[in-house]
TORPA-4810 file (N, C-alpha, C, O; in nm, 3 decimals):
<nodes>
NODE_1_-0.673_-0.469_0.905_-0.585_-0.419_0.798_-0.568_-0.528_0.692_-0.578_-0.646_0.724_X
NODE_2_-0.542_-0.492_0.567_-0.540_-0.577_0.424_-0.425_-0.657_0.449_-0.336_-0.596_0.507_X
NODE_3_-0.401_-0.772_0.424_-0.301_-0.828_0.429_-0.262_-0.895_0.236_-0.341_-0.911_0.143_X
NODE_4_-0.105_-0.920_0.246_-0.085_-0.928_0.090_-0.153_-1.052_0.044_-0.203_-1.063_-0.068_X
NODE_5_-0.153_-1.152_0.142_-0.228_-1.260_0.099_-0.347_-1.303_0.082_-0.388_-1.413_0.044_X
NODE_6_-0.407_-1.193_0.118_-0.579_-1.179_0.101_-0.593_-1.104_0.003_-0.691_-1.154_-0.051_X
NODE_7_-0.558_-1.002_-0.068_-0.581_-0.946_-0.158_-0.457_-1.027_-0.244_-0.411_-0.929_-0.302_X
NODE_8_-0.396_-1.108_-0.277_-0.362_-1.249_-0.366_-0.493_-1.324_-0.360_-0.536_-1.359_-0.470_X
NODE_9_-0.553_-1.350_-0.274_-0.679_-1.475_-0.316_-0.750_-1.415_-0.351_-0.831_-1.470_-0.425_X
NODE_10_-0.774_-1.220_-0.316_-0.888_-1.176_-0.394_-0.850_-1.196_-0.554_-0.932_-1.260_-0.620_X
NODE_11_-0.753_-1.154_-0.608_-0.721_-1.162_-0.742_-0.739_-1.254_-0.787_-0.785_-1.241_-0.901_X
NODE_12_-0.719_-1.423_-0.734_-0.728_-1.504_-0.822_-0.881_-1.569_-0.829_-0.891_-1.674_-0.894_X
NODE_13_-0.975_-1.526_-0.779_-1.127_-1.518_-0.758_-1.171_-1.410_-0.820_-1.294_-1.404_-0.824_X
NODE_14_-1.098_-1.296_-0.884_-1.178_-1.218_-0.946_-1.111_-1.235_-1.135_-1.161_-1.195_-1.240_X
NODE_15_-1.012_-1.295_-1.114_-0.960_-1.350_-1.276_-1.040_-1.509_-1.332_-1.025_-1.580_-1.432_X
NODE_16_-1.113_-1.516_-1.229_-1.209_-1.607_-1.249_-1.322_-1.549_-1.317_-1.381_-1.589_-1.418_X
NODE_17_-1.342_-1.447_-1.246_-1.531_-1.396_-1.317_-1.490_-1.276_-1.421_-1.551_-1.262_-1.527_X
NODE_18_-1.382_-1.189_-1.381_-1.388_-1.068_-1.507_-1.346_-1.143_-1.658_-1.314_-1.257_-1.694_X
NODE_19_-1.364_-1.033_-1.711_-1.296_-1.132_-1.849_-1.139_-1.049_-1.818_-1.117_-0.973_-1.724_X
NODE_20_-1.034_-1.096_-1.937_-0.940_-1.052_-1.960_-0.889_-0.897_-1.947_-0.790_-0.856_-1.886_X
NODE_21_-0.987_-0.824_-2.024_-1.009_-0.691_-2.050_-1.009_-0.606_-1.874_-0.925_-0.540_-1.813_X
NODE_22_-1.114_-0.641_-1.851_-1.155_-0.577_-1.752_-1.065_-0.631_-1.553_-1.069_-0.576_-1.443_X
NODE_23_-1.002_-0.753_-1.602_-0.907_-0.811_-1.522_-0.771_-0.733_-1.515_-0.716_-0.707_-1.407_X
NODE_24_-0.717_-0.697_-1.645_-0.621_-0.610_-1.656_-0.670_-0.479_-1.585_-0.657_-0.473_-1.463_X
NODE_25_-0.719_-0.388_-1.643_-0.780_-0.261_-1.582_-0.818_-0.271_-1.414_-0.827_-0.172_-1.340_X
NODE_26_-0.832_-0.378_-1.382_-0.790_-0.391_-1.220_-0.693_-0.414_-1.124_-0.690_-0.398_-1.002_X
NODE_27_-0.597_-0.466_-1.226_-0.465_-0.512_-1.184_-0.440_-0.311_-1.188_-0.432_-0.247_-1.083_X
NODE_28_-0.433_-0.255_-1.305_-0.389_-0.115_-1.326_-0.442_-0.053_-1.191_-0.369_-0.045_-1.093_X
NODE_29_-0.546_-0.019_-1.191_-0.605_0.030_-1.088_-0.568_-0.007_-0.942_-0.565_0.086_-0.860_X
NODE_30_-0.538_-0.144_-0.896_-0.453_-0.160_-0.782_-0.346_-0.093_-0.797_-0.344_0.026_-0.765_X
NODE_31_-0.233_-0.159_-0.850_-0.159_-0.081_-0.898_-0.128_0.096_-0.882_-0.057_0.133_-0.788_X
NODE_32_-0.183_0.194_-0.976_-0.197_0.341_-0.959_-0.218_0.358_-0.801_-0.146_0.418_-0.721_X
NODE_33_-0.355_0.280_-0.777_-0.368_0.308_-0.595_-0.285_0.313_-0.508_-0.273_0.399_-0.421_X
NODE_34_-0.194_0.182_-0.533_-0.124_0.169_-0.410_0.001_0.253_-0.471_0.032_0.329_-0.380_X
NODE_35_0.068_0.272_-0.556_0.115_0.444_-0.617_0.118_0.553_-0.554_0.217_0.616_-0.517_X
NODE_36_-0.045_0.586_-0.535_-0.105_0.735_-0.484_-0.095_0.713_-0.371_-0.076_0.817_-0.308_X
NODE_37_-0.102_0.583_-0.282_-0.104_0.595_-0.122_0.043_0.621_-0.080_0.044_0.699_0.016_X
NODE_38_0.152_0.589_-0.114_0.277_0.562_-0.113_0.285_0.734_-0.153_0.321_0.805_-0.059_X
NODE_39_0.261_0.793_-0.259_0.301_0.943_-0.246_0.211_1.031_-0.152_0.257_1.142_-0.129_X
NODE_40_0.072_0.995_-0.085_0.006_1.063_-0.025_0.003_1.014_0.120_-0.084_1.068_0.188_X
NODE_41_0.052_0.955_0.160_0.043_0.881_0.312_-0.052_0.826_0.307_-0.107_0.854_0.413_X
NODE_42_-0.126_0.750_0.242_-0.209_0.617_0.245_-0.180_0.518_0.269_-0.083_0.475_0.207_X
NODE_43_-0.250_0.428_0.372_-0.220_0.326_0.372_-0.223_0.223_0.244_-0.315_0.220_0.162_X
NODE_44_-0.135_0.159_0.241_-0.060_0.111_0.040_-0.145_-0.019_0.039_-0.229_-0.035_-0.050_X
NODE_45_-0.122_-0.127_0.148_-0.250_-0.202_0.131_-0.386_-0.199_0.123_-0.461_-0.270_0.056_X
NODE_46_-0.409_-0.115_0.193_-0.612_-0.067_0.173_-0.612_-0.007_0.062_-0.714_-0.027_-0.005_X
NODE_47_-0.496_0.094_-0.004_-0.559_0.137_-0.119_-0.536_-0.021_-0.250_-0.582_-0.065_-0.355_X
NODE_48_-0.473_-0.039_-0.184_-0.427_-0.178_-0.349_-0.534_-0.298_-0.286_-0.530_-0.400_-0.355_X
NODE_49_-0.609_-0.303_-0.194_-0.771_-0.385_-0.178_-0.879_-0.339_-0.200_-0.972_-0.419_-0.210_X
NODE_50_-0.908_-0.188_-0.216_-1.000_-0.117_-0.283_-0.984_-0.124_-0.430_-1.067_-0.159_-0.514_X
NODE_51_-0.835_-0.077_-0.450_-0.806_-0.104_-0.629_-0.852_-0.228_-0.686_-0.883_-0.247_-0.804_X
NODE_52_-0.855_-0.296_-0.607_-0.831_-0.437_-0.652_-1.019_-0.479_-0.678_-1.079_-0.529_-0.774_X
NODE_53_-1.052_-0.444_-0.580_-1.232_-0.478_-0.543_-1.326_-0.388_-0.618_-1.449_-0.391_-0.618_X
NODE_54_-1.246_-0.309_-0.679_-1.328_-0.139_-0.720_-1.463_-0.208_-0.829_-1.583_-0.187_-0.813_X
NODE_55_-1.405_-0.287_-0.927_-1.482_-0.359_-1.035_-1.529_-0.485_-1.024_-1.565_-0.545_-1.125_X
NODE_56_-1.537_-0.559_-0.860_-1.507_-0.686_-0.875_-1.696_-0.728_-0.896_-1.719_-0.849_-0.897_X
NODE_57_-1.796_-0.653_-0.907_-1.909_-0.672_-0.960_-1.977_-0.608_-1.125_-2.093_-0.583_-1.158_X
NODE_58_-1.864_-0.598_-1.192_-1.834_-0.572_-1.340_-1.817_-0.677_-1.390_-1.711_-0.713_-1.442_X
NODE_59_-1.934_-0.753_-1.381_-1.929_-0.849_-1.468_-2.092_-0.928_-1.542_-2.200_-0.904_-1.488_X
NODE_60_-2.085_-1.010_-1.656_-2.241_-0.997_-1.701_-2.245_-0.898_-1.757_-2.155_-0.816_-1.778_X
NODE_61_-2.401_-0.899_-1.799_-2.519_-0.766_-1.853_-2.523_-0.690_-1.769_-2.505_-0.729_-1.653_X
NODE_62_-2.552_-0.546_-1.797_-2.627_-0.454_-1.673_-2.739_-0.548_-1.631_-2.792_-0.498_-1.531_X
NODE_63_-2.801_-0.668_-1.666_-2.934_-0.717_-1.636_-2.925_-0.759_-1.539_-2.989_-0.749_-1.434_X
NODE_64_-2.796_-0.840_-1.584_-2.754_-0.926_-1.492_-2.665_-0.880_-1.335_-2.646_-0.959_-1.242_X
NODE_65_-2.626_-0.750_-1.339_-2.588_-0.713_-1.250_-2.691_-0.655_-1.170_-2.682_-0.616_-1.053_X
NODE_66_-2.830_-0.653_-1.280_-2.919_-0.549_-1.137_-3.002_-0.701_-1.120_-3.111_-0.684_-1.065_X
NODE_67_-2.987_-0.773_-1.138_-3.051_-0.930_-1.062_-2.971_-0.946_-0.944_-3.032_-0.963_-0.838_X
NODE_68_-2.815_-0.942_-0.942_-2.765_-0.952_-0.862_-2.783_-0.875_-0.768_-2.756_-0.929_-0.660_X
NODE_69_-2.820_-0.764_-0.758_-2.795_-0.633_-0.649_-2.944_-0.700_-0.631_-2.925_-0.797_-0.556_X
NODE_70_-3.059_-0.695_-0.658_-3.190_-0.765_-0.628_-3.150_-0.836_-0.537_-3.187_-0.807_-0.423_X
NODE_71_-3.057_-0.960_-0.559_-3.071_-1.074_-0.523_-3.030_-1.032_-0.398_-3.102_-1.058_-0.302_X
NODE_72_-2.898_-0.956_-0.381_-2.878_-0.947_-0.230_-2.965_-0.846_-0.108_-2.931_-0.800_0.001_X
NODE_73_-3.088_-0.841_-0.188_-3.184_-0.773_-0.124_-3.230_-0.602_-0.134_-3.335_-0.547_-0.101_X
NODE_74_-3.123_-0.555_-0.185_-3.165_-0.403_-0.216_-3.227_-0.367_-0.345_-3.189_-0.427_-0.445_X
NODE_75_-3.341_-0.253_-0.355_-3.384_-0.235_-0.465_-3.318_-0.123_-0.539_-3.277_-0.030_-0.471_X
NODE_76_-3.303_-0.119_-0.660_-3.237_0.000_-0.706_-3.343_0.105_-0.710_-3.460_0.077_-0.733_X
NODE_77_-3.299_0.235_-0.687_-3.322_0.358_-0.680_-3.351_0.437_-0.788_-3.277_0.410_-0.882_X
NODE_78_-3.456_0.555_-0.820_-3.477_0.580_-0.929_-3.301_0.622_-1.046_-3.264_0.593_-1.160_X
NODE_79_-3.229_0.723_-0.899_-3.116_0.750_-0.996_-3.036_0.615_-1.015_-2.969_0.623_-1.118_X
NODE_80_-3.026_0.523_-0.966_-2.939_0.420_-1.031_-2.985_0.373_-1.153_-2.900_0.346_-1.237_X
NODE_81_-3.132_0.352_-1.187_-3.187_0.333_-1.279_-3.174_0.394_-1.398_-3.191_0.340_-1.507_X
NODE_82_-3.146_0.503_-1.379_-3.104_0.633_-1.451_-2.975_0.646_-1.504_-2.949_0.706_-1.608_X
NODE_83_-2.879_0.578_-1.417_-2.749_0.608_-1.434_-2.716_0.434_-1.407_-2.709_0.384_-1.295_X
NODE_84_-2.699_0.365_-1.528_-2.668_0.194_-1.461_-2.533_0.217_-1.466_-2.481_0.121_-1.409_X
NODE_85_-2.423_0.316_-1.515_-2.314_0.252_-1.537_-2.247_0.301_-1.383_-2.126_0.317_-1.370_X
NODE_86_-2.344_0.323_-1.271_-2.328_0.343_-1.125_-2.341_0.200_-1.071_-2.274_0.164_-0.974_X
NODE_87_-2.417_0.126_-1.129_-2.500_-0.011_-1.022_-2.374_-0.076_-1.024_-2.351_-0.082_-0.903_X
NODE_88_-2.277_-0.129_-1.081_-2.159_-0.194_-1.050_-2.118_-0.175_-0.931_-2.077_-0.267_-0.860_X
NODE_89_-2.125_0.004_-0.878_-2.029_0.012_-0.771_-2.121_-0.007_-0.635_-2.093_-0.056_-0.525_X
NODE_90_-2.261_0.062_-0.695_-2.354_0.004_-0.527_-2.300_-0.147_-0.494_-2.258_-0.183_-0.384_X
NODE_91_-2.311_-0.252_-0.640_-2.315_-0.376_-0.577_-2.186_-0.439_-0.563_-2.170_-0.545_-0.502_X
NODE_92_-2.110_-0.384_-0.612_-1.963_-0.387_-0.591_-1.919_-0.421_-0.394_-1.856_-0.503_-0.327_X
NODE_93_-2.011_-0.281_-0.372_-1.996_-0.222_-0.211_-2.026_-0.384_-0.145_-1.936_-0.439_-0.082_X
NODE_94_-2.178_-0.465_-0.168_-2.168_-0.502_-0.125_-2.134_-0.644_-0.134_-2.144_-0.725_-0.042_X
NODE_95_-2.087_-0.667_-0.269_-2.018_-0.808_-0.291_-1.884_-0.737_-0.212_-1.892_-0.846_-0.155_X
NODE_96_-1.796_-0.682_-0.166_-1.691_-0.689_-0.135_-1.741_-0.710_0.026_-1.647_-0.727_0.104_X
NODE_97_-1.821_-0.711_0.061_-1.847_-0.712_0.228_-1.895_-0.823_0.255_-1.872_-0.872_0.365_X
NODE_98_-1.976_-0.891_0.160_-2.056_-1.036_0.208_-1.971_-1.143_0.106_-1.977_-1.260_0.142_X
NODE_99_-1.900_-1.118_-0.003_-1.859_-1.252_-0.062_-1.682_-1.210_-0.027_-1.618_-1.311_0.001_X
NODE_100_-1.609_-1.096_-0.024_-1.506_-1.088_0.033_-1.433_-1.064_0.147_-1.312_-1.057_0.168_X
NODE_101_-1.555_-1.049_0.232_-1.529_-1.050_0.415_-1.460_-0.922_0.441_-1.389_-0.911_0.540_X
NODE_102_-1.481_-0.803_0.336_-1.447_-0.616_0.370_-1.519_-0.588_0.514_-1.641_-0.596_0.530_X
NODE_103_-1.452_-0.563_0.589_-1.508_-0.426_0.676_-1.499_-0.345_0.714_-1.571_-0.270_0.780_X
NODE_104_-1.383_-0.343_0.669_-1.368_-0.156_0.656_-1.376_-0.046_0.613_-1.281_-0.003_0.547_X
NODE_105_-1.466_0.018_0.631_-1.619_0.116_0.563_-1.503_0.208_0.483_-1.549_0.265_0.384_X
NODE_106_-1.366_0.231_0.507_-1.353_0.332_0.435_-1.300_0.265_0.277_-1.295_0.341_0.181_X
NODE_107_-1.267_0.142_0.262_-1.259_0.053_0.196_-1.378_0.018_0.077_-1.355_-0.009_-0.041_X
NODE_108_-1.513_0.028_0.143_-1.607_-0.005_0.089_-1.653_0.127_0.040_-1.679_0.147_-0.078_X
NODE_109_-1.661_0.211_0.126_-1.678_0.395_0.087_-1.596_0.397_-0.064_-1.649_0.458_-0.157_X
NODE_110_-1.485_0.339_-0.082_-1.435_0.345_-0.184_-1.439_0.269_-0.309_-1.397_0.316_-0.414_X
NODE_111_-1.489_0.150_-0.299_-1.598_0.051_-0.408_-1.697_0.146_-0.423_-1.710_0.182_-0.540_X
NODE_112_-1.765_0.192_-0.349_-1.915_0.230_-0.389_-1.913_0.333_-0.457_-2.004_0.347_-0.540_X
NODE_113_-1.789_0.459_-0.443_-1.784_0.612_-0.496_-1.678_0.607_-0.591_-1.620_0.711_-0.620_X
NODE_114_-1.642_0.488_-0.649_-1.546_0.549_-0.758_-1.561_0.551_-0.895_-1.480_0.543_-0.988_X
NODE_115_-1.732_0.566_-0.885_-1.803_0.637_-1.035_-1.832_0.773_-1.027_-1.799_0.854_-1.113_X
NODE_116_-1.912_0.806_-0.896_-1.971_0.904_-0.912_-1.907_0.991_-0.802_-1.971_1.095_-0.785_X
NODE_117_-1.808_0.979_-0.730_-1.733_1.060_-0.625_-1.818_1.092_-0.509_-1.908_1.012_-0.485_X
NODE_118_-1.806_1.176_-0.447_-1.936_1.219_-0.376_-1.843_1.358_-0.244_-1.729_1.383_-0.205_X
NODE_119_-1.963_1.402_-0.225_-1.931_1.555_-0.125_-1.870_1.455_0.010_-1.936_1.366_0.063_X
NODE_120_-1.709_1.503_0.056_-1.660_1.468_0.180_-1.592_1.331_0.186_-1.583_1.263_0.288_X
NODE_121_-1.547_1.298_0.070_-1.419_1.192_0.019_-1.321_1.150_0.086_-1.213_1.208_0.074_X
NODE_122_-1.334_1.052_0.162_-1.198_1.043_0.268_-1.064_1.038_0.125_-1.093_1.015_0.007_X
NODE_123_-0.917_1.066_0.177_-0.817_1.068_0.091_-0.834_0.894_0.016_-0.833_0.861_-0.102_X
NODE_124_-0.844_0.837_0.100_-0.852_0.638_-0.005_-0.995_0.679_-0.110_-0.997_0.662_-0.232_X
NODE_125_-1.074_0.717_-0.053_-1.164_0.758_-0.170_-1.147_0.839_-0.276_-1.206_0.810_-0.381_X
NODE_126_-1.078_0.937_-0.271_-1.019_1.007_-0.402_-0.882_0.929_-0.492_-0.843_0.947_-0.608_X
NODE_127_-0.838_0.851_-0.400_-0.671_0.734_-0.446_-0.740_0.686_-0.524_-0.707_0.719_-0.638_X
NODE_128_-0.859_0.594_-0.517_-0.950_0.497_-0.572_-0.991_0.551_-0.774_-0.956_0.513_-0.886_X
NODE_129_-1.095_0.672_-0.706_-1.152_0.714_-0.763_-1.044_0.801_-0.928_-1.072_0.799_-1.048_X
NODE_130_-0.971_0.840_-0.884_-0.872_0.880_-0.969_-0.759_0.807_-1.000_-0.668_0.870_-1.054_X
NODE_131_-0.739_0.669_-0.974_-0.673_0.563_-0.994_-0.785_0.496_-1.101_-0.715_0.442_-1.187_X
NODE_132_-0.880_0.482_-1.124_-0.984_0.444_-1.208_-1.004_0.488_-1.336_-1.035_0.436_-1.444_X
NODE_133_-0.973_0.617_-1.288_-0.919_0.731_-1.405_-0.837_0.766_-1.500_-0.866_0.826_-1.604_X
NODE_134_-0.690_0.713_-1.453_-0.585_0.718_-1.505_-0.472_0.590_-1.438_-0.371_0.628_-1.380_X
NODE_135_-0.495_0.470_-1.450_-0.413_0.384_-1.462_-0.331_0.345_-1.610_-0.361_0.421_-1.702_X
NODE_136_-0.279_0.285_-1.629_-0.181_0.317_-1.701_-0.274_0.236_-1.843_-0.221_0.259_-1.952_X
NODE_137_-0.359_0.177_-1.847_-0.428_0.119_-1.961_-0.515_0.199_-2.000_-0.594_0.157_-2.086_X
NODE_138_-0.527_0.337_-1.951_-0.664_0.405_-1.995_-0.547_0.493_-2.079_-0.426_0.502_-2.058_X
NODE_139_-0.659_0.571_-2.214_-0.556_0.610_-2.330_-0.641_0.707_-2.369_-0.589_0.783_-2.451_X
NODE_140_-0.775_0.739_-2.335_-0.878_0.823_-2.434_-0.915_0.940_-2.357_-0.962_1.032_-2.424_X
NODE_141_-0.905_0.958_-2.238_-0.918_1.108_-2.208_-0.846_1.172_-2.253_-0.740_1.128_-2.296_X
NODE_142_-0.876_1.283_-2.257_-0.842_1.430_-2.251_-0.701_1.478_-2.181_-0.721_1.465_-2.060_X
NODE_143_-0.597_1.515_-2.196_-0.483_1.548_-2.182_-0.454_1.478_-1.977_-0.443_1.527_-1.865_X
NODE_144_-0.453_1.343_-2.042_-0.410_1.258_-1.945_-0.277_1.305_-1.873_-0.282_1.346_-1.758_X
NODE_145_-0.147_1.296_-1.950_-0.085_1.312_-1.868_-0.048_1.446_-1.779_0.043_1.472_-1.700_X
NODE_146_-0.152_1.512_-1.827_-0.093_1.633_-1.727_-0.189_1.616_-1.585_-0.157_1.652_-1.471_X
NODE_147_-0.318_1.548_-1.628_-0.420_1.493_-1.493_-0.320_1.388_-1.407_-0.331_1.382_-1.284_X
NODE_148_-0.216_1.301_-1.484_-0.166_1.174_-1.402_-0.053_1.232_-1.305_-0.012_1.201_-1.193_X
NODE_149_-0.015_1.354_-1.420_0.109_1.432_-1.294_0.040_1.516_-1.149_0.085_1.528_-1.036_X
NODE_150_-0.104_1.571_-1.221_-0.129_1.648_-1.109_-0.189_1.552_-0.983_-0.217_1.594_-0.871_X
NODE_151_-0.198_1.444_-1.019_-0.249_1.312_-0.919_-0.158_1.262_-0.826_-0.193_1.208_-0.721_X
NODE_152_-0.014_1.284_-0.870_0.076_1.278_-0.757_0.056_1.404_-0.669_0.075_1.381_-0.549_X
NODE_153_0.020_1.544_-0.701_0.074_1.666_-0.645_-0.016_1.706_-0.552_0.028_1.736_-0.441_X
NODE_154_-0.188_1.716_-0.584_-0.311_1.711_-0.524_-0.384_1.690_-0.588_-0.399_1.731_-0.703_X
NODE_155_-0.481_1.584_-0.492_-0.530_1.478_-0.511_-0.682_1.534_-0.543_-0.769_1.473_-0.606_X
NODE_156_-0.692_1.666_-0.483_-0.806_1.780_-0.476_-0.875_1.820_-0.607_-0.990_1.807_-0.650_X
NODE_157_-0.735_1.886_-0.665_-0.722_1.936_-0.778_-0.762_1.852_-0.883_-0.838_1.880_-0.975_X
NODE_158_-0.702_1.744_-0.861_-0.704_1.617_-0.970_-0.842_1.591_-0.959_-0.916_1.603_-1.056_X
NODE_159_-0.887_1.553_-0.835_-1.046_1.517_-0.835_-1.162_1.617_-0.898_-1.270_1.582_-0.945_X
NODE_160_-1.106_1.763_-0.884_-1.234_1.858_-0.961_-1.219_1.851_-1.111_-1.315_1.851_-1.188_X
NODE_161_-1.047_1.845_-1.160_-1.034_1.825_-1.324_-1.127_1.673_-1.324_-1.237_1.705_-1.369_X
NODE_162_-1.127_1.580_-1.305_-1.160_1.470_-1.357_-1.366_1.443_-1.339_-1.434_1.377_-1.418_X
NODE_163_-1.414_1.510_-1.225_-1.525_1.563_-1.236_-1.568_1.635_-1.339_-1.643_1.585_-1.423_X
NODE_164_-1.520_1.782_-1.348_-1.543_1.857_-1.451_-1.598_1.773_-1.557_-1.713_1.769_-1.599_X
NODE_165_-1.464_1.688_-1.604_-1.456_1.643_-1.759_-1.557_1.525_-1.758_-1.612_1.502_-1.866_X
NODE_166_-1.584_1.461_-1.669_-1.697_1.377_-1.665_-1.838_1.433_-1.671_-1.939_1.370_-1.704_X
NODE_167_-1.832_1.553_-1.635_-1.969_1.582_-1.616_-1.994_1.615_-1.791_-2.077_1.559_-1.862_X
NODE_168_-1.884_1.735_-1.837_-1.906_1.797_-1.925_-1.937_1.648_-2.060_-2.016_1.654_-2.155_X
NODE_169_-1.858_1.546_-2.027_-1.866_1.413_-2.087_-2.022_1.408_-2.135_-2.065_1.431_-2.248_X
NODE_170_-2.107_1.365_-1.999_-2.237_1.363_-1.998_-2.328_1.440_-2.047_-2.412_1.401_-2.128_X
NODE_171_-2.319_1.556_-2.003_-2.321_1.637_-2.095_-2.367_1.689_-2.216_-2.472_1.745_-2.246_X
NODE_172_-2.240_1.651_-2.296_-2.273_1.655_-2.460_-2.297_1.489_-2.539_-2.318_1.469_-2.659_X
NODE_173_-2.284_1.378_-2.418_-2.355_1.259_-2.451_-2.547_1.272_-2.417_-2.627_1.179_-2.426_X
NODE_174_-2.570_1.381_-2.389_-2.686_1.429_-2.299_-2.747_1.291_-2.206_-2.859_1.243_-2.225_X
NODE_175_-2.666_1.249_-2.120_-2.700_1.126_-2.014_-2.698_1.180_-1.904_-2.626_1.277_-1.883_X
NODE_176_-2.791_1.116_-1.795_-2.834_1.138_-1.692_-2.718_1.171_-1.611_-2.618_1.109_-1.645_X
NODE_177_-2.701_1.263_-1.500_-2.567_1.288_-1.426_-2.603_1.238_-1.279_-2.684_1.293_-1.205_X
NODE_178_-2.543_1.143_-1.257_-2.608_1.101_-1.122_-2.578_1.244_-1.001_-2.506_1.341_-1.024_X
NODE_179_-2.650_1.222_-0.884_-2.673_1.369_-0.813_-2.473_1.387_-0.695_-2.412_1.486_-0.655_X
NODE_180_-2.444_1.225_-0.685_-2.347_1.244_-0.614_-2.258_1.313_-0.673_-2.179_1.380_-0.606_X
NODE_181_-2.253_1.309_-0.829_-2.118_1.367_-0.915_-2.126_1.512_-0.902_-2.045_1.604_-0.885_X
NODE_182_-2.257_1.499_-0.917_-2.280_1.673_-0.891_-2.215_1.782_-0.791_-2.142_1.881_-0.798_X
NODE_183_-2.294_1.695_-0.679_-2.248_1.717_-0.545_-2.051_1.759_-0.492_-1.971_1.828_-0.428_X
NODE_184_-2.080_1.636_-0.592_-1.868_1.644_-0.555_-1.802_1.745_-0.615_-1.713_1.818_-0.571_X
NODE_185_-1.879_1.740_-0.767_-1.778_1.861_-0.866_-1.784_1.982_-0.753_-1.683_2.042_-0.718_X
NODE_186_-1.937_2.014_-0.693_-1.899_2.169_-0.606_-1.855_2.131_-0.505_-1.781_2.227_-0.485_X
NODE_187_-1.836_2.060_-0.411_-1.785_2.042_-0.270_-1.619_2.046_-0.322_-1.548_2.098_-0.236_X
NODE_188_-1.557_2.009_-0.424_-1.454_2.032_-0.457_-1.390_2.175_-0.534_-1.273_2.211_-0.550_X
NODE_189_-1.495_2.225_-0.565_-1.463_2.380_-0.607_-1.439_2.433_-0.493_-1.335_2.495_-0.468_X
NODE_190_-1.543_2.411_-0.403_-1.551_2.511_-0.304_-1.390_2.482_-0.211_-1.331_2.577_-0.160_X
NODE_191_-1.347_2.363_-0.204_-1.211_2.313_-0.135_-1.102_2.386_-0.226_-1.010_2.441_-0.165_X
NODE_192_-1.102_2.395_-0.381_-1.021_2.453_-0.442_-0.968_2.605_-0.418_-0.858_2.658_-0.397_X
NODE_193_-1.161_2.668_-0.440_-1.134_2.793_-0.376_-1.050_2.823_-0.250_-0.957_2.902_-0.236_X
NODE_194_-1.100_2.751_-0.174_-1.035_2.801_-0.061_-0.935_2.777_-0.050_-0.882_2.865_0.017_X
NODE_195_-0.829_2.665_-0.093_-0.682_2.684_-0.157_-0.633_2.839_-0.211_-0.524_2.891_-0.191_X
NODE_196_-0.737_2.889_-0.279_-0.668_2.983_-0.351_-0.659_3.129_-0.282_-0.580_3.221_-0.301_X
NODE_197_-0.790_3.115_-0.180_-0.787_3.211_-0.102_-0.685_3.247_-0.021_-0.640_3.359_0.001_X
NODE_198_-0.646_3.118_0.030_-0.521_3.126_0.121_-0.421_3.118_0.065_-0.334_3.080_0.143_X
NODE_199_-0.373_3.140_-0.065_-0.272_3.169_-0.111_-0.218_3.295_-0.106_-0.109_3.319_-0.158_X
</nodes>
């Protein structure tokens, strides 16, 4: 389990390498997380060490980040290639396991998916992923605060609005949609539906 003083030394090792910008937006993102665990029965430390780790390989060029993911031995994949603004979180996954001593997969499940979501989201994986989304420094989506209220209420719901709008994002940027986002927008319809059925 996360302890407060390990995720304190993670922070002051990652205000080392992010810049300013992107240091803040992680503080937010811990932050919102450990938020959503506290209203959803999450555990409040694992989600505020995922928050915290979500970006901690956001840093450099994309060049320079796919040297790094090289370096620790994996090759990137045609869709990562396709989609770089994913490779942060592959190598994210595994700078948080070999340079921050993570092992707990649902922890790392949640570095790796909180670009592209994916079909069968444990609840810390959707905290993550929609904490990324709407922490309190993000200002340019699309009718935020009614996504930030429905993020306390379900976490479900929140996850197919924020899919949707990403996809449709891509979209009309006409950029590659990586296949996990895909995957998730319907594995989450289909969870919605069936909310509604049983209503």
């Amino acid at each position: 389990m996360a302890e407060i003083a390990e995720i304190q030394e993670i922070r002051r090792k990652l205000k080392k390498k992010l810049d300013p910008g992107r240091y803040e937006h992680t503080l937010g993102v811990a932050f919102t997380a450990a938020a959503l665990a506290m209203c959803h029965g999450e555990d409040i430390l694992k989600a505020e060490l995922a928050g915290t780790l979500h970006d901690c390989a956001k840093y450099g060029t994309e060049a320079e980040q796919l040297m790094r993911y090289r370096k620790s031995g994996q090759e990137p994949g045609r869709e990562i290639l396709l989609s770089p603004a994913v490779l942060h979180a592959k190598a994210g996954r595994i700078l948080a396991e070999k340079k921050y001593g993570v092992t707990d997969g649902d922890v790392l499940n949640a570095v790796e998916f909180h670009t592209t979501g994916r079909a069968g989201m444990s609840r810390l994986e959707k905290i993550v992923f929609i904490a990324d989304y709407i922490e309190p420094g993000r200002t340019k989506a699309e009718d935020l605060p009614r996504i930030r209220r429905l993020a306390f209420t379900d976490l479900d719901a929140c996850m197919l609005e924020i899919l949707a709008d990403t996809v449709d994002y891509l979209l009309k940027k006409r950029s590659h949609i990586h296949p996990d986002t895909l995957l998730a927008k319907g594995y989450f319809e289909e969870i919605i539906r069936g909310k509604k059925s049983n209503d």
